[in-house]
C-alpha positions in Angstrom: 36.2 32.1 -50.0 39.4 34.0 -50.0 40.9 37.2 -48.8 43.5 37.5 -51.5 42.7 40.8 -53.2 44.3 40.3 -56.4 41.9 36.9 -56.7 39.0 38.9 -56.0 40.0 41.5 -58.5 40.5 38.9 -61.5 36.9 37.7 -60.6 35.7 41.1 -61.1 37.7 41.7 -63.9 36.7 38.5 -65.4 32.9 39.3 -64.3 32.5 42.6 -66.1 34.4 41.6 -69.1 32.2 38.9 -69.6 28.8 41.0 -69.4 30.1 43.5 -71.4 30.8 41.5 -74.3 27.6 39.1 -73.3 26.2 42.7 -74.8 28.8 43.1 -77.8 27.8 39.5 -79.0 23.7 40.9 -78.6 24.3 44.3 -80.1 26.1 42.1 -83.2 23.0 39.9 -83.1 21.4 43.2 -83.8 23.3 44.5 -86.2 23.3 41.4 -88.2 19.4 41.8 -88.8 20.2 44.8 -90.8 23.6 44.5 -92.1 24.4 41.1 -92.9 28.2 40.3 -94.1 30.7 38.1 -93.0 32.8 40.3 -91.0 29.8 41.0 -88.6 29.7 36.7 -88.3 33.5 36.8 -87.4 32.9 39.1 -84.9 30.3 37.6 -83.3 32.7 34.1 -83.2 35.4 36.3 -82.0 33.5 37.9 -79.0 32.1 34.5 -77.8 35.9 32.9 -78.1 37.2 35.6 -76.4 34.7 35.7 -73.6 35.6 31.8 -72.8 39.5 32.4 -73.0 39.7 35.6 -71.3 36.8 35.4 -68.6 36.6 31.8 -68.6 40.5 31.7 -67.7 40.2 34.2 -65.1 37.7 32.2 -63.5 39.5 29.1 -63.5 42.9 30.6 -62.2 40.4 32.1 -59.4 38.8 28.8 -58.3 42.4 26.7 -58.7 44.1 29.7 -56.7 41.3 29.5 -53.9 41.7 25.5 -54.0 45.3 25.9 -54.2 46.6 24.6 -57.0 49.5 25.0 -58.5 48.7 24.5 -62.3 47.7 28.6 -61.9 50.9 29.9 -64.4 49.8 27.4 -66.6 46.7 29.2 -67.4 48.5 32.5 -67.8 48.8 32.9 -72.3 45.3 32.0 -72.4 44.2 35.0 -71.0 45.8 37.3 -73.8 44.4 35.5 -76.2 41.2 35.6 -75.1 42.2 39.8 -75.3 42.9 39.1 -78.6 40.2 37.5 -79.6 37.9 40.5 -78.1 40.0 43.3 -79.6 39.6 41.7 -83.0 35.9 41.3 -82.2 35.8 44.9 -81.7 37.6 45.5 -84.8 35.4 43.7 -87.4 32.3 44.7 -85.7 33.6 48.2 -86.7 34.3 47.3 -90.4 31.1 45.4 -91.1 29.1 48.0 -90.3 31.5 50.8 -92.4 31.5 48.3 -94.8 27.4 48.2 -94.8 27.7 52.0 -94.8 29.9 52.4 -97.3 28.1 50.1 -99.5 24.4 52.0 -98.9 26.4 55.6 -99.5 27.7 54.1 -102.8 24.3 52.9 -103.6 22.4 56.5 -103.1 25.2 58.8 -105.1 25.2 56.5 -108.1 21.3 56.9 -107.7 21.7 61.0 -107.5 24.4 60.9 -110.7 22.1 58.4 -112.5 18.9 61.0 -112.2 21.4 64.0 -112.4 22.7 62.9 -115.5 19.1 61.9 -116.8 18.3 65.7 -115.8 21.2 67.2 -117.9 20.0 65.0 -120.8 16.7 66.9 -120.7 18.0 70.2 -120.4 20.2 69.7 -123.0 17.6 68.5 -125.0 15.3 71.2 -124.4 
């Protein structure tokens, strides 16, 4: 074990970024059963990517720091780009389901205009 602080603190980082996209990538899983599209897939990729870079480089730094390594920088960009990949996860989770929204909105008004337009007809021929 270690006293550092700052070590402790990217192991909790890394800890409860991990479980709260361990619950992005189930929520997606969700999702996916009713809207299905391939922004929500992306997503899901992206969230599981980014949970190995970002968490998964935390943890490393944290077990080379406490073993004393020195190949710690080394592991530094990876990080960020695990943020990246978590961030964009977020992002197209977002637009796959507007998308799906969007889609179902358009759906029902050009079923109201179809059936409004079928009214008018009768009135008009009436």
């Amino acid at each position: 074990m270690t006293d550092d602080v700052k070590v402790i603190q990217n192991f909790q980082t890394a800890a409860q970024y991990q479980m709260y996209h361990a619950l992005a990538v189930m929520a997606t899983g969700i999702v996916m059963e009713k809207f299905s599209n391939r922004l929500l897939s992306i997503a899901a990729v992206l969230f599981v990517l980014g949970i190995i870079f970002f968490s998964g480089s935390l943890y490393l730094m944290t077990w080379l720091k406490i073993g004393g390594s020195t190949v710690v920088r080394a592991l530094g960009p990876v990080t960020p780009l695990g943020g990246i990949c978590l961030i964009s996860g977020w992002v197209l989770l977002m637009a796959g389901v507007l998308k799906e929204i969007a889609i179902r909105t358009i759906s029902v008004l050009s079923t109201i205009t179809r059936r409004f337009i079928i009214i008018v007809k009768i009135i008009q021929a009436a």
